[in-house]
N, CA, C and O atoms as a MOPAC input file, in Angstrom:
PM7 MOZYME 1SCF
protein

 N     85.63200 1   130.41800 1   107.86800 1
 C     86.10800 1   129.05100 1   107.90500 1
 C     87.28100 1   128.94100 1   108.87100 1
 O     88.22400 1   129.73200 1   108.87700 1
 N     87.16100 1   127.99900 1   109.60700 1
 C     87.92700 1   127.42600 1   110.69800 1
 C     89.05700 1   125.93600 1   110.12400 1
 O     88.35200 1   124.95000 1   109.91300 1
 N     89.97300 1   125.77300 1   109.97000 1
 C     90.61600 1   124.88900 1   109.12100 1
 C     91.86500 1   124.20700 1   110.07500 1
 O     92.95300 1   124.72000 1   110.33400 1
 N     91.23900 1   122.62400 1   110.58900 1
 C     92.17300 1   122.18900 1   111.38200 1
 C     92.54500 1   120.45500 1   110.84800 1
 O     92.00700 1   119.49800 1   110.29100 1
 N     93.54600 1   120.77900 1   111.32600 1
 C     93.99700 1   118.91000 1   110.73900 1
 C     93.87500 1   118.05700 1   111.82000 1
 O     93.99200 1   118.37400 1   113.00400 1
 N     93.68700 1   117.19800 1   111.46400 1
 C     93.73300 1   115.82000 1   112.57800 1
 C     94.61600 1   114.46400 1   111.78800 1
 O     94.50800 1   114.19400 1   110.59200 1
 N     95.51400 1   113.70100 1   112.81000 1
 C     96.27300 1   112.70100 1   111.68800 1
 C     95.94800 1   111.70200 1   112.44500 1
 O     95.62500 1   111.75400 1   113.63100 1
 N     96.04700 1   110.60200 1   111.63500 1
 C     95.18000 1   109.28300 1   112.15700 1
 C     96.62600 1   108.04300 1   112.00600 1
 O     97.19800 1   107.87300 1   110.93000 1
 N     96.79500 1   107.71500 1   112.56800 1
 C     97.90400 1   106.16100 1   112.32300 1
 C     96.96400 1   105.31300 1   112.06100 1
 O     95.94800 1   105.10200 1   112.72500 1
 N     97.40200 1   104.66800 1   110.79100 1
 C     96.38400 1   103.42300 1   109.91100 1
 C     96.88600 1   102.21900 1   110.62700 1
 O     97.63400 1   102.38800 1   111.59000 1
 N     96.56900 1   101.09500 1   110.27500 1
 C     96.81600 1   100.03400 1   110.53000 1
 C     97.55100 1    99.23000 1   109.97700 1
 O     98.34900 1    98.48300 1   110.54200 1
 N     97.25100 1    99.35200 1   108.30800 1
 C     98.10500 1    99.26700 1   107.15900 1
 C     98.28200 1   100.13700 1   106.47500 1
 O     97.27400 1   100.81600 1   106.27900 1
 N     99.44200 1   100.55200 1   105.83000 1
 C     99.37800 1   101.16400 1   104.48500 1
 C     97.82700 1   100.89300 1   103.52200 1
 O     97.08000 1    99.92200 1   103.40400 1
 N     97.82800 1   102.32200 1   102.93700 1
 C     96.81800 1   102.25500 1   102.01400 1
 C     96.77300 1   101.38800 1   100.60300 1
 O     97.81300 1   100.91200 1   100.14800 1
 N     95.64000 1   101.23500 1   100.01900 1
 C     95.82300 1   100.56400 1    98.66000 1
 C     95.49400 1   101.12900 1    98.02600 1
 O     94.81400 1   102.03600 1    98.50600 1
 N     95.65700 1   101.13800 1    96.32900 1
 C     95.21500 1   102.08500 1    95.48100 1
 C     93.88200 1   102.35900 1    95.67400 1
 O     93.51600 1   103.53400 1    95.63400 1
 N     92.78900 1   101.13200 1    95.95500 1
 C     91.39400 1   101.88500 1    95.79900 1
 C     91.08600 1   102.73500 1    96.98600 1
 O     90.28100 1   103.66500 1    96.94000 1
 N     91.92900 1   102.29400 1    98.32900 1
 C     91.35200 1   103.32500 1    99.49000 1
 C     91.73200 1   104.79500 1    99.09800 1
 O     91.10800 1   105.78900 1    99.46700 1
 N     92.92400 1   104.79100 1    98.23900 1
 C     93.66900 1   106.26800 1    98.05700 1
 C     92.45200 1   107.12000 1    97.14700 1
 O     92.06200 1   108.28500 1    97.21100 1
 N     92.06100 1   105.96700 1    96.28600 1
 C     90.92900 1   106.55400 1    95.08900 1
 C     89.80100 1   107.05700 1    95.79000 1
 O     89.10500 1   107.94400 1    95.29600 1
 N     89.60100 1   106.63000 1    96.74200 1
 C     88.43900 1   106.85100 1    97.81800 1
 C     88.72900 1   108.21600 1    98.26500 1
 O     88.01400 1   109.17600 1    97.97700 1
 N     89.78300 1   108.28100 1    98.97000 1
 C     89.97200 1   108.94100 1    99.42000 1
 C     89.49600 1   110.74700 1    98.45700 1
 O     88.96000 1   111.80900 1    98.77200 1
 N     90.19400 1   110.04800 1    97.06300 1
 C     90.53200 1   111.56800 1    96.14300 1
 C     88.93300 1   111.77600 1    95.78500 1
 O     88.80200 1   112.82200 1    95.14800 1
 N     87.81800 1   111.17500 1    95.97800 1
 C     86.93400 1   111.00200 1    95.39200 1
 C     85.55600 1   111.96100 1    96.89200 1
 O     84.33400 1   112.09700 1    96.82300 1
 N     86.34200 1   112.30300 1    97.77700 1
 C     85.93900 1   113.28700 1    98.94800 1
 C     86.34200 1   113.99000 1    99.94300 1
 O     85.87000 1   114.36200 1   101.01700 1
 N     87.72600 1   114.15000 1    99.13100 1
 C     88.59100 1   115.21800 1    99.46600 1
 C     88.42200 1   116.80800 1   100.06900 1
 O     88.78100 1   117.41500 1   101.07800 1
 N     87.42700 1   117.19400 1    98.46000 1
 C     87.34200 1   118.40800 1    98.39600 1
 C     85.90700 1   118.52300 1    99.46700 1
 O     85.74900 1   119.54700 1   100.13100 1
 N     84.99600 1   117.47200 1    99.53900 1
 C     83.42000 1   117.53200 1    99.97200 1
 C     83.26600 1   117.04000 1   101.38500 1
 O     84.30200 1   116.43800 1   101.67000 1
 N     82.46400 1   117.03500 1   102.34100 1
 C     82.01000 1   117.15700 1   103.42800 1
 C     82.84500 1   118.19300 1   104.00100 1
 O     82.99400 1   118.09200 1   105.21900 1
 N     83.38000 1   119.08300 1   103.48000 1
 C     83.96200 1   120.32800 1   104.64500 1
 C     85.12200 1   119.75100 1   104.75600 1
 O     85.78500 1   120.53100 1   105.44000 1
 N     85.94100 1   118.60000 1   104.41900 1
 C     87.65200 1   118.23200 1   104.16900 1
 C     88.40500 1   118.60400 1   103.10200 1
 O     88.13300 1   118.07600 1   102.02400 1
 N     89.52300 1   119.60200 1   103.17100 1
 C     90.06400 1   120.52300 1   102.52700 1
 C     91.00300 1   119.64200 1   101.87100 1
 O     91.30300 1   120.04700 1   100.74700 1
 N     91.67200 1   118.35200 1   102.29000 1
 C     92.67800 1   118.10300 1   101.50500 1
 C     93.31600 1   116.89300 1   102.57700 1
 O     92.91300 1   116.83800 1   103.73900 1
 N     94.50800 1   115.79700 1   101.96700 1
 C     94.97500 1   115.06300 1   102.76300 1
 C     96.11000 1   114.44000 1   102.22500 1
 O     96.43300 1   114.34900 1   101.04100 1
 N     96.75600 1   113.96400 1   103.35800 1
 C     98.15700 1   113.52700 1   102.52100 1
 C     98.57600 1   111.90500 1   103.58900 1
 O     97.92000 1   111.32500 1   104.45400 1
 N     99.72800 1   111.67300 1   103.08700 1
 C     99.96200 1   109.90600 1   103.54600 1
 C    101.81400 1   110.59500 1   103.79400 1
 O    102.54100 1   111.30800 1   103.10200 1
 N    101.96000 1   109.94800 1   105.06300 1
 C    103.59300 1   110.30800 1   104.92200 1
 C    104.01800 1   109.12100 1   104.54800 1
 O    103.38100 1   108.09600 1   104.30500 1
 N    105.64900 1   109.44100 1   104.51100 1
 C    106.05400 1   108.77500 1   103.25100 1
 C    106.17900 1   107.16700 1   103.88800 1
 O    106.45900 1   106.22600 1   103.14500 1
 N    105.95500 1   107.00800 1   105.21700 1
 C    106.13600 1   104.98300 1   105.48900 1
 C    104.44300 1   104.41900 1   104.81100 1
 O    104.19800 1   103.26800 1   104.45000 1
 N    103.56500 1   105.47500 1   104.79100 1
 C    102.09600 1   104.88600 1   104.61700 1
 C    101.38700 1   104.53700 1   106.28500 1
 O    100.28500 1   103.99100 1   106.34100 1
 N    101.80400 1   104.74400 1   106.99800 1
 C    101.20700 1   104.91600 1   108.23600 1
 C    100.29400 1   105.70500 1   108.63800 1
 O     99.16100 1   105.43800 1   109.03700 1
 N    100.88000 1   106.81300 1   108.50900 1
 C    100.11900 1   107.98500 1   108.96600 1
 C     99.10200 1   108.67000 1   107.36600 1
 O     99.25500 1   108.54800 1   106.15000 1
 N     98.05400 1   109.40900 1   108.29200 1
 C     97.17400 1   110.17400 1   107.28200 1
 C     96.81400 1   111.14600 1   107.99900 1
 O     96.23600 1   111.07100 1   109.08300 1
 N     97.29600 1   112.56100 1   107.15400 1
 C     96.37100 1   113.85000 1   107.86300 1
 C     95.37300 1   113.81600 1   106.84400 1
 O     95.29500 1   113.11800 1   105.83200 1
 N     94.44700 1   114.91300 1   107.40900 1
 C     93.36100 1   115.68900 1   106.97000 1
 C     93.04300 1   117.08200 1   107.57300 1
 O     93.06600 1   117.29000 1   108.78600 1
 N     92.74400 1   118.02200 1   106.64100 1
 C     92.89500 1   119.15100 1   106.91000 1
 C     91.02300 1   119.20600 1   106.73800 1
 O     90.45600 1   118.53800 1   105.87300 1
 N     90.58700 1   119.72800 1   107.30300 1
 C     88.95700 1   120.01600 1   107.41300 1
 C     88.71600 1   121.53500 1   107.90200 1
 O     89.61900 1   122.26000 1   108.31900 1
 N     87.35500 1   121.90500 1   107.78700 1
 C     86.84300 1   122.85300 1   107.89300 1
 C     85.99900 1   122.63100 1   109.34900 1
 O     85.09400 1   121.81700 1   109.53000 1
 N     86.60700 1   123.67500 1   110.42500 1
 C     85.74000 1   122.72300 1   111.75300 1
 C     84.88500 1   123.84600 1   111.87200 1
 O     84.96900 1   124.20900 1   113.04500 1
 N     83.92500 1   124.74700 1   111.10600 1
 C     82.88400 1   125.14400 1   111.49900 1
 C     81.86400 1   124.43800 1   110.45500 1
 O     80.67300 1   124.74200 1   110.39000 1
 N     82.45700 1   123.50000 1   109.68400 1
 C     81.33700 1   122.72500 1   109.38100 1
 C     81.63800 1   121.41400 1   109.70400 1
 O     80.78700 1   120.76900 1   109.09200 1
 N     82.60600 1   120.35700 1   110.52500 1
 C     82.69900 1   119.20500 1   110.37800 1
 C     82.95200 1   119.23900 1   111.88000 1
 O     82.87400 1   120.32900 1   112.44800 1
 N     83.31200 1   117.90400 1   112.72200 1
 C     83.47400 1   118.00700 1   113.87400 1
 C     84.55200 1   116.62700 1   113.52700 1
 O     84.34400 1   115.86800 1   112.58000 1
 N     85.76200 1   116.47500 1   114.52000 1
 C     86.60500 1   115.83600 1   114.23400 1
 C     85.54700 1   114.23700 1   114.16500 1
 O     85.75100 1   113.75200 1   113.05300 1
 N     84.63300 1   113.41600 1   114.90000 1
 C     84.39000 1   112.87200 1   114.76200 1
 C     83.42700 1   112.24400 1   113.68500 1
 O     83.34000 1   111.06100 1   113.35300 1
 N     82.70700 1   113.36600 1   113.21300 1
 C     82.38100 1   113.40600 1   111.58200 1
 C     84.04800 1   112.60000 1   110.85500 1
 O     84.10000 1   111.39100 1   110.62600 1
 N     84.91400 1   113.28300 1   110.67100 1
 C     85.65900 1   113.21700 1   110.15200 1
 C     86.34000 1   111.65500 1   110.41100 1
 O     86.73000 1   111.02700 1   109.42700 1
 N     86.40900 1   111.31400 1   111.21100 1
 C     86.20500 1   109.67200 1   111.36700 1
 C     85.78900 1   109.19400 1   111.29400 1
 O     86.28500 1   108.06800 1   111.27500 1
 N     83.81700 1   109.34900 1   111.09700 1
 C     82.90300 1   108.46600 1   110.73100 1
 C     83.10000 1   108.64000 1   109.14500 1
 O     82.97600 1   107.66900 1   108.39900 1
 N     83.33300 1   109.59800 1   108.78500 1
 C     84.24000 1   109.41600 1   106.72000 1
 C     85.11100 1   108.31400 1   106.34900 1
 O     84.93000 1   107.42400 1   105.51800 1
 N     86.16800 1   108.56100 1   107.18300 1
 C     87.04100 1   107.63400 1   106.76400 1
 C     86.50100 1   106.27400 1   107.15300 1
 O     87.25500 1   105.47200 1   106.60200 1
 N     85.38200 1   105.47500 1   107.96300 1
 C     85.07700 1   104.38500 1   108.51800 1
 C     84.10600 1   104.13400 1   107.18800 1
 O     83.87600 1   103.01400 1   106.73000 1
 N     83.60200 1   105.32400 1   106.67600 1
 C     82.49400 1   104.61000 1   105.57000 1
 C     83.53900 1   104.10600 1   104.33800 1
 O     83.38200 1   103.10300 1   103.64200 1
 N     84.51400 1   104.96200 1   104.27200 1
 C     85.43400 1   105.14100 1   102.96500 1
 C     86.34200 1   103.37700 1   103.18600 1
 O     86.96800 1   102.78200 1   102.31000 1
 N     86.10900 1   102.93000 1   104.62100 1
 C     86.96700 1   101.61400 1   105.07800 1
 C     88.35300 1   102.05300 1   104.96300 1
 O     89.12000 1   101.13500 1   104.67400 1
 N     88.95500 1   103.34300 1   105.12600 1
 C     90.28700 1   103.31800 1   105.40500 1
 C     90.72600 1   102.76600 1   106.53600 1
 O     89.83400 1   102.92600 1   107.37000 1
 N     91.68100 1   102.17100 1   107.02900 1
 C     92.10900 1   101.10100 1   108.16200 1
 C     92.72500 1   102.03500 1   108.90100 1
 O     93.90000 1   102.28900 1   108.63800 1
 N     91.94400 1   102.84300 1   110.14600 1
 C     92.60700 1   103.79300 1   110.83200 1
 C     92.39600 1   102.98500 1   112.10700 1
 O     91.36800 1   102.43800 1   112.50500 1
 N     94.14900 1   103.06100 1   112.89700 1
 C     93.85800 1   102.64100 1   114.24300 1
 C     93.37200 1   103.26400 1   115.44800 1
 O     92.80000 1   102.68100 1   116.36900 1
 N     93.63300 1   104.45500 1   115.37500 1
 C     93.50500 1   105.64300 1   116.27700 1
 C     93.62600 1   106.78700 1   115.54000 1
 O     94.12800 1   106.68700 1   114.42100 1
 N     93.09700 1   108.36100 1   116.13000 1
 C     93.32700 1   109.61500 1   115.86600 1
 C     94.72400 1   109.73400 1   116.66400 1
 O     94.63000 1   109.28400 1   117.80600 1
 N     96.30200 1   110.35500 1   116.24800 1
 C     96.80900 1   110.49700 1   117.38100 1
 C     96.67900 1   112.47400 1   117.60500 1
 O     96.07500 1   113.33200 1   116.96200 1
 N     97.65900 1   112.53600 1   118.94100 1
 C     97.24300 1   113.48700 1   119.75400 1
 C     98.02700 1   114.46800 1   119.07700 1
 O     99.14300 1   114.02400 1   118.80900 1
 N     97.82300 1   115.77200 1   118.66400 1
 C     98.54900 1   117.05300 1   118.52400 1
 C     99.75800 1   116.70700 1   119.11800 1
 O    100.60400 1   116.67500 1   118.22500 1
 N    100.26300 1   116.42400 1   120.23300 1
 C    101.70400 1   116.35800 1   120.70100 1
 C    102.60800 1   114.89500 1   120.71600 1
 O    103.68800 1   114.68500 1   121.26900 1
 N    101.66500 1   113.86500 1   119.81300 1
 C    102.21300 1   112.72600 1   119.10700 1
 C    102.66100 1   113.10400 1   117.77400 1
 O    103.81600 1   113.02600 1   117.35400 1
 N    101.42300 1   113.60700 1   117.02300 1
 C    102.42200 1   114.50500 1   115.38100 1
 C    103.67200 1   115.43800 1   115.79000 1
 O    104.57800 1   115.54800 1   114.96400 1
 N    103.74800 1   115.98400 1   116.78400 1
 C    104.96700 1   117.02000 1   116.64000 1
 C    106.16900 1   116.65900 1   116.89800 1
 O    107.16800 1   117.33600 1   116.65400 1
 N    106.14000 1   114.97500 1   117.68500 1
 C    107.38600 1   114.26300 1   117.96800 1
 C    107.48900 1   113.18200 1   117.25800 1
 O    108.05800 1   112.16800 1   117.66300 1
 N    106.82600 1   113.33000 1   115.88000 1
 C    107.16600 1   112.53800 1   115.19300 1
 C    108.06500 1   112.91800 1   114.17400 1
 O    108.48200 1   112.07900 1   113.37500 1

C-alpha cells in the first residue's frame, strides 16, 4: 500500500450531513481517513494510491456532494 493525501479547499464549510457522509466512506474505496481544519475550508484525505487515483478520489467526494472548489497543490498546503 501506497498512502497519499490530497487537500481540497471547499467552498463552504461542511454541514453535519456532508460530515456524516463523509464518516460513512472513510474507511472504503481505498480512503484511509480525513480531517477538516479548524476554519472548515479545507479537507484532506489520506487514500491508498495503488488502489485509488487522485481523481477517483474527487469523483467520491462529487457523489458524496461535498462543496469542493479545487484540489490545491502540495506547495499550497505547506504555506498554509
Amino acid at each position: 500500500m501506497t498512502f497519499l493525501e490530497l487537500t481540497f479547499e471547499l467552498q463552504r464549510p461542511l454541514q453535519p450531513e456532508q460530515l456524516r457522509r463523509l464518516g460513512e466512506f472513510a474507511n472504503t474505496y481505498g480512503l484511509r481517513r480525513f480531517r477538516v481544519d479548524p476554519s472548515g475550508r479545507r479537507l484532506s484525505f489520506e487514500y491508498d494510491a495503488s488502489r485509488l487515483k487522485a481523481t477517483e478520489v474527487m469523483h467520491v467526494l462529487q457523489r458524496a456532494k461535498i462543496p469542493v472548489a479545487r484540489k490545491l497543490e502540495p506547495e499550497e498546503v505547506l504555506s498554509l
